[in-house]
C-alpha positions in Angstrom: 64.9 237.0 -121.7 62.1 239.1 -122.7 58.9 237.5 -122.1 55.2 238.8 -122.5 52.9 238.2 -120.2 49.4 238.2 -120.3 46.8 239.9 -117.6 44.5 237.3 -116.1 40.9 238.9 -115.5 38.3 237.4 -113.5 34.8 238.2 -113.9 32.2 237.3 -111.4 29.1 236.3 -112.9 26.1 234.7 -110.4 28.5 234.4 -107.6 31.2 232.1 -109.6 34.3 233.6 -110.7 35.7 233.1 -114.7 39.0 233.5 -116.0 38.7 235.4 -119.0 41.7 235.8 -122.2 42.1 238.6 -124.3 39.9 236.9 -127.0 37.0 236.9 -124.3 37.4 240.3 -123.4 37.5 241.0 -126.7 34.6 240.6 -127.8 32.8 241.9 -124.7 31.9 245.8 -124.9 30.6 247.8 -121.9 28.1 250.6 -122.6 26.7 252.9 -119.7 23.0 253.8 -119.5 21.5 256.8 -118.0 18.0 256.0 -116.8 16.1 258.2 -114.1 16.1 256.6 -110.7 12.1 255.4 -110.6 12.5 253.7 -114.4 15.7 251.8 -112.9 14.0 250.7 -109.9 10.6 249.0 -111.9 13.4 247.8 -114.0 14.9 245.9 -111.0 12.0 244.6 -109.6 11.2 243.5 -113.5 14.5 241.4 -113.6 13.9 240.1 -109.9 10.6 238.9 -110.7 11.6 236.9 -114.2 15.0 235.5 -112.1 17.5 237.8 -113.8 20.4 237.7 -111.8 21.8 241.1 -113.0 20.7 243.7 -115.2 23.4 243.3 -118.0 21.2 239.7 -118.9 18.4 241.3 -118.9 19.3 244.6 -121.4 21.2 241.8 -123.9 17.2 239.9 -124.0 15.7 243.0 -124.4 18.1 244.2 -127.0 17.8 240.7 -128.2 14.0 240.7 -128.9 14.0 244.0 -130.3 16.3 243.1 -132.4 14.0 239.8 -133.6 11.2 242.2 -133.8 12.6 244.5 -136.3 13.4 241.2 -138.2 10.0 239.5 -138.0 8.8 243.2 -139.4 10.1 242.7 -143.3 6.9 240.9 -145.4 9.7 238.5 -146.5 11.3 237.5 -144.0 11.1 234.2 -143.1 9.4 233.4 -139.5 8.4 230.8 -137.4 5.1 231.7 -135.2 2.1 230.4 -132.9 -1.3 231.4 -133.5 -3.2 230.9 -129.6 -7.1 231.2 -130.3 -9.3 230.3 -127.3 -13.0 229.7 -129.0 -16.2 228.6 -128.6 -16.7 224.9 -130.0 -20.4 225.3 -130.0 -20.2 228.5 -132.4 -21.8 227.4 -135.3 -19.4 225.7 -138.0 -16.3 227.3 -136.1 -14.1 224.1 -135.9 -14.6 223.3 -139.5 -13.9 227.0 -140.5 -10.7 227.4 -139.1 -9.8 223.9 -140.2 -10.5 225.1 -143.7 -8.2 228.0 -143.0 -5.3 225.9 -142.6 -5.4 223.7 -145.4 -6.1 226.4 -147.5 -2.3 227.6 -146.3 -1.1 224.2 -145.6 2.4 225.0 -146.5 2.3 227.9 -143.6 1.0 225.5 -141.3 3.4 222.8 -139.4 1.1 221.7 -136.6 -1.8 222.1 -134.7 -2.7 221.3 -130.5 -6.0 221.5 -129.8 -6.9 220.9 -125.9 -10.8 221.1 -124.3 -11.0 224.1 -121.7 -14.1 223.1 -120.2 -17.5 221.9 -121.7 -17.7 224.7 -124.2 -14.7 226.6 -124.5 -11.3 225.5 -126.8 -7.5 226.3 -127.3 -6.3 225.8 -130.2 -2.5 226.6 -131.1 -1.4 226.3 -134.7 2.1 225.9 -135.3 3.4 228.6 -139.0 6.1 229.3 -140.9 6.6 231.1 -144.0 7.4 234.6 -145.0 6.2 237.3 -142.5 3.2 238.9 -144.5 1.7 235.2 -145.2 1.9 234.1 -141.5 0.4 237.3 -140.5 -2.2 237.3 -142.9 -3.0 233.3 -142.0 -3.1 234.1 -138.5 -5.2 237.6 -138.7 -7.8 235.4 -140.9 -7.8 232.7 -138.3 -8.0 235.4 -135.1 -10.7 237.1 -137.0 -13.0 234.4 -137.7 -16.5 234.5 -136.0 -16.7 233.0 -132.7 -13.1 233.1 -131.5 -13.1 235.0 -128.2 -9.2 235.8 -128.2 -6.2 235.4 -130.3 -2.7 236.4 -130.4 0.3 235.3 -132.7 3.5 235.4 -131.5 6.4 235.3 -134.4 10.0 234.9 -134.2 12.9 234.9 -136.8 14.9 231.8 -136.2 17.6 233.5 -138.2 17.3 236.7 -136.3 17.7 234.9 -133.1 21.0 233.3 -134.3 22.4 236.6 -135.6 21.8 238.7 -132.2 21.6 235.9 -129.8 25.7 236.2 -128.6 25.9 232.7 -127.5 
């Protein structure tokens, strides 16, 4: 009788071993990456500091947010984000300005935290999404506004991050 058999592989992955079929190891690809030796050594002290525990994790989430980068890019796309502004609630009319700001784009706007620093100082985090250009221009009209010391968005594509996330 003429029977096929199939390899077993085992791949060690954080110190426990998998067994893995041919559809696994299918859909896994290895790649090799010259880098000079000090670039690969800040990168393994990167990884080390953020837990990593080998460097293949840590190219797929760089690869990964470059990927959602690219994405959050396009003026259509659609995004989630978070505008962080730390302010000054003492600037004159500042709370109320940026309050107008967001119902003037209350479809952009989900939700808002607002949390007291000390006696003069605020953080505000406001919750958007909405195509990329009008999140961007909500949250460079918000960062903008007189009297906010510092402001950052950070946006994401949730459809991006299902597309290129491999999990």
């Amino acid at each position: 009788m003429n029977r096929r058999v199939t390899p077993i592989r085992y791949v060690c992955y954080a110190e426990r071993y998998f067994v893995l079929d041919e559809a696994s190891m299918a859909q896994l690809s290895r790649i090799g990456v010259s880098l000079d030796s000090e670039l690969l050594n800040r990168f393994d002290k990167f990884i080390a500091e953020k837990g990593y525990d080998n460097r293949s994790e840590a190219f797929r989430d760089l690869i990964r947010d470059r990927l959602v980068g690219s994405a959050v890019v396009a003026s259509k796309s659609p995004v989630v984000g978070t505008v962080t502004l730390i302010y000054d609630h003492h600037a004159r009319l500042l709370p109320e300005k940026l309050a107008d700001l967001q119902h003037e784009q209350h479809e952009i706007v989900i939700s808002t935290l607002h949390a007291h620093l000390d006696h003069s100082t605020c953080l505000e985090v406001v919750v958007l999404r909405g195509k990329s250009r009008g999140v961007q221009q909500l949250a460079d009209r918000l960062i903008s506004t007189k009297g906010v010391k510092h402001g950052r968005l950070v946006m994401s594509s949730p459809q991006a991050v299902s597309r290129h996330s491999g999990r």
